[in-house]
N, C-alpha and C positions, 0 to 999 in steps of 0.2 A: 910583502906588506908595506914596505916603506915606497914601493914603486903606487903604490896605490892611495896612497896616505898624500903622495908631493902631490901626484894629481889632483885630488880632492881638494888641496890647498890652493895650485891655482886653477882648479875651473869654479870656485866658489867667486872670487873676486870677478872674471869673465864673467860669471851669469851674472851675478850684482851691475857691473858698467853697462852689461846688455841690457838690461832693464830698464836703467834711467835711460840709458838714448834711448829707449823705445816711449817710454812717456816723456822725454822730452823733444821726441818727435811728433806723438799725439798730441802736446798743450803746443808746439808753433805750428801743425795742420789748422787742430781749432781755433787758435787766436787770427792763424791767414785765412778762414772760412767767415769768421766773425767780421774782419776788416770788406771783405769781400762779399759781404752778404747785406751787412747791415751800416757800414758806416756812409755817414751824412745821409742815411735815409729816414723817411718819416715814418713812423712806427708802433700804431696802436698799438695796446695790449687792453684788451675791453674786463678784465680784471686782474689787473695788477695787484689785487692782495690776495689772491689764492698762492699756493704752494709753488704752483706751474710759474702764476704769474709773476710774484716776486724774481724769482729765478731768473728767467726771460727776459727782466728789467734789467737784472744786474748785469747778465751776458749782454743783452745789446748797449747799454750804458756805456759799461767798458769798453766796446768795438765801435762807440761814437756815433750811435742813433739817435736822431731827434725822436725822444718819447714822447708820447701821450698817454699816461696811464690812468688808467678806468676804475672804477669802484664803487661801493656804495657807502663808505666813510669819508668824508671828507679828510679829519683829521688822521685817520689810519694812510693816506694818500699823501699830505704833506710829511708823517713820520719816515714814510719809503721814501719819498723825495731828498728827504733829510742826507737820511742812512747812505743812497747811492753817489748823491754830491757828498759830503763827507769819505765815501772810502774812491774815489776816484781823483783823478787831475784836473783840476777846469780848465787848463789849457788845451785839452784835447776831449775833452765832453761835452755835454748840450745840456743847460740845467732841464728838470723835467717838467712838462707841460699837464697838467692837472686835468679832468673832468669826472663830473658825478653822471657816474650810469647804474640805471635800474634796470633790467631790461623785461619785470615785472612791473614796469609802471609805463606801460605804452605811448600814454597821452604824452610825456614827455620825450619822446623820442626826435622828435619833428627840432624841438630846442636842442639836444644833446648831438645830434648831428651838425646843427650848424656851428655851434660850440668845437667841436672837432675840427672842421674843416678851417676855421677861424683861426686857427693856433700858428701853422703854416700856412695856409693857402692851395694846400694838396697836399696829394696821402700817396705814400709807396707800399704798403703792409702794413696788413690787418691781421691781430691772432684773434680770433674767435676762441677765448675758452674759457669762456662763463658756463657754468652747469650748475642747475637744479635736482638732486635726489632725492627719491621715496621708497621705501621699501612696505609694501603690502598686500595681503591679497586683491584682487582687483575689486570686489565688490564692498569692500571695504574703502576703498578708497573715491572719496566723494568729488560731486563734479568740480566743484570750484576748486580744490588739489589738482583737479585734470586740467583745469583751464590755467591753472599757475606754471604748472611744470612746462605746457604748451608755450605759452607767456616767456618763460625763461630761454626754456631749452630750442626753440622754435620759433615764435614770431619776434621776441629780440632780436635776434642776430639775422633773419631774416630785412625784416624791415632797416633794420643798421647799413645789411651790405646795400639794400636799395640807394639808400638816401647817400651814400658814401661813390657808390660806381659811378654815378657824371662826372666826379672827378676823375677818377683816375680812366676813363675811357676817353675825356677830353685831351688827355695828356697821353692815349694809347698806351698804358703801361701801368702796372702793379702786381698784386701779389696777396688774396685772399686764404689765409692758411685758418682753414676751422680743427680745432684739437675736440674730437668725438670718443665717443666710447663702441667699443667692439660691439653691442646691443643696437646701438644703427645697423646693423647686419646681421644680429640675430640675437631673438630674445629671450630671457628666461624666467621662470616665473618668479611671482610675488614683484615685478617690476613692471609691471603689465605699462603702467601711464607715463613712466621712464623709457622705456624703452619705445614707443610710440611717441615720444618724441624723440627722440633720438634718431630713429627710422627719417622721422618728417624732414628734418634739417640735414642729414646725409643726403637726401634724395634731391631736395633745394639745392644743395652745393654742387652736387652731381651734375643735375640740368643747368646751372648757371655757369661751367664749369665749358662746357660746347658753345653758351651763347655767346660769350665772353673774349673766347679764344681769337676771333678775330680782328681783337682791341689789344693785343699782346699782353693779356690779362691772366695772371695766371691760378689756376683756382689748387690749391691740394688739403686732403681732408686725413687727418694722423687718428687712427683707430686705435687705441690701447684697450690694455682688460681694466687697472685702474691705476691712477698714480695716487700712494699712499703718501698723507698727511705726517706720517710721524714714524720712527725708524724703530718704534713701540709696536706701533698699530699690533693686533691681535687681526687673525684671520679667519675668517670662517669657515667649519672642517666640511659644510653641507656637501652633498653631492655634486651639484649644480655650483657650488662656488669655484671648484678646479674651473672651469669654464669658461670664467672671465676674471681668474685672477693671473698674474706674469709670472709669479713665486712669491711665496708666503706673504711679503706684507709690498706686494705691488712694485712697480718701475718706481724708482724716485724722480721729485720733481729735477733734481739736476742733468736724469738720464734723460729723462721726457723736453729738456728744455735743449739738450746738445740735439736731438732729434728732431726739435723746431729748427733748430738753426741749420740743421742737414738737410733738408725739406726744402728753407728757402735758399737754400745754395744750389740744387738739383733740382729744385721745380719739378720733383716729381709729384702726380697727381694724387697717388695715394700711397700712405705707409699702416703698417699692420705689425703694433707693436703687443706681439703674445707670444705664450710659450708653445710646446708642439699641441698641447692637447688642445687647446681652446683654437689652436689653428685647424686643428683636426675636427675639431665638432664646427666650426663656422665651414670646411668641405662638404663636411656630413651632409648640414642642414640645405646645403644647394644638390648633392646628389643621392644622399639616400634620407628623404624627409622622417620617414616613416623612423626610419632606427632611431634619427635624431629627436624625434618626440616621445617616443617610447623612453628614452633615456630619462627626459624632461620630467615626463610624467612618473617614471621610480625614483625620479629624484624627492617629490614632492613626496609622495609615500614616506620615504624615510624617514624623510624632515617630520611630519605629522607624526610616526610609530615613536623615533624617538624625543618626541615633546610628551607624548603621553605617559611614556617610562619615566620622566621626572616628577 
């Protein structure tokens, strides 16, 4: 007993020491990914006040990227600008570069571009992760909600990367990283107009993605099921929600934003951030269709039997 009891005493402290060196080998890989990814580079974030995008700010901030962050408040845009000068060094950061984007308001895109390009004079990286949601049946959901979510989720960030690529093709180099949702790949009901756009803009990036390539341009597009707003969120028990959720209340925006910055360290073209099941039914739906709508459609079932039982 006492032989077993010393042991216990010291492999308790061993596992402890092993631990910290192991996260403290994990925060100097990502701090040397952050320096090597992102510093003195220029740096859209086309919404900086989402969950993701705060985030994003604050990691490339720290690692010494010239920001550009995006939003649809002005004064919510200078309050982050604040907060990221305030918790950082000015001797080794870049104060933040401001601009108002709508990417529901088209006609001004033509201004908000050149706004951009203004700030430095050229662009190294762009995150694309503005998104519009709807949740309804489809015939419920009227055209001008279809032409919104299109608007947002779709010809924003389409038109964006147009007006943005002369630069960075003049200068043979960049780095296009759009953050999408796993419904660009497949869709599930009651999302009918979300997920058609979602489709549209993966398929954009996709094609631009070959044309691009021989401007040392690099395009990658990060599929997730969803990144949860609040460490609260409640989850949805429906059938079809295991589908496209990561576990119970989503990837956090911290997780989602180390995997932006893994992405443009490895320029890989695409990532696929789910659990096994929703990686499982995104297989299904490319080789066995049939099962995978069969599913789709008991799923809706359910959801309708149990609304009527309340």
């Amino acid at each position: 007993m006492d032989s077993v009891w010393t042991t216990t005493v010291l492999l308790v402290p061993c596992v402890v020491v092993l631990t910290a060196g192991l996260f403290y080998l994990y925060s100097f890989i990502t701090a040397l990914l952050v320096n090597t990814s992102v510093r003195n580079k220029v740096v859209v974030v086309t919404d900086a006040l989402s969950g993701l995008g705060k985030e994003c700010a604050a990691v490339f901030h720290r690692g010494g990227a010239r920001l550009i962050l995006c939003g649809r408040s002005w004064e919510k845009l200078e309050e982050l600008a604040d907060d990221l000068a305030n918790a950082s060094d000015p001797t080794v950061t870049f104060p933040s570069k401001l601009v108002l984007l709508e990417f529901g308001d088209l006609d001004s895109m033509p201004e908000v571009i050149c706004e951009i390009l203004e700030c430095y004079g050229c662009l190294d990286i762009v995150i694309f992760n503005s998104s519009m949601k709807v949740r309804a049946p489809a015939q419920s959901v009227s055209l001008e909600m279809d032409k919104l979510l299109m608007d947002n989720n779709y010809f924003g960030p389409a038109t964006l990367a147009k007006g943005l690529l002369p630069s960075m093709t003049s200068r043979r180099t960049g780095h296009l990283l759009l953050v999408n949702s796993i419904q660009g790949k497949m869709a599930v009901p009651f999302r009918s107009a979300y997920s058609a756009s979602k489709h549209a803009v993966q398929a954009f990036f996709d094609c631009l993605r070959a044309e691009v390539e021989e401007y040392g341009i690099s395009v990658s597009i990060i599929n997730h099921t969803f990144i949860s707003r609040s460490a609260h969120a409640e989850a949805s028990r429906s059938l079809w929600s295991l589908l496209y959720t990561q576990k119970p209340l989503g990837v956090s925006p911290v997780e989602a934003a180390a995997q932006v910055l893994q992405t443009l360290s490895s320029r890989k073209s695409e990532v696929l951030i789910a659990a096994s099941l929703p990686r499982a039914a995104l297989y299904s739906r490319c080789l066995f269709p049939d099962v995978f709508f069969s599913v789709m459609a008991a799923g809706v079932k359910s959801a309708e039997a149990a609304e009527s039982m309340k």
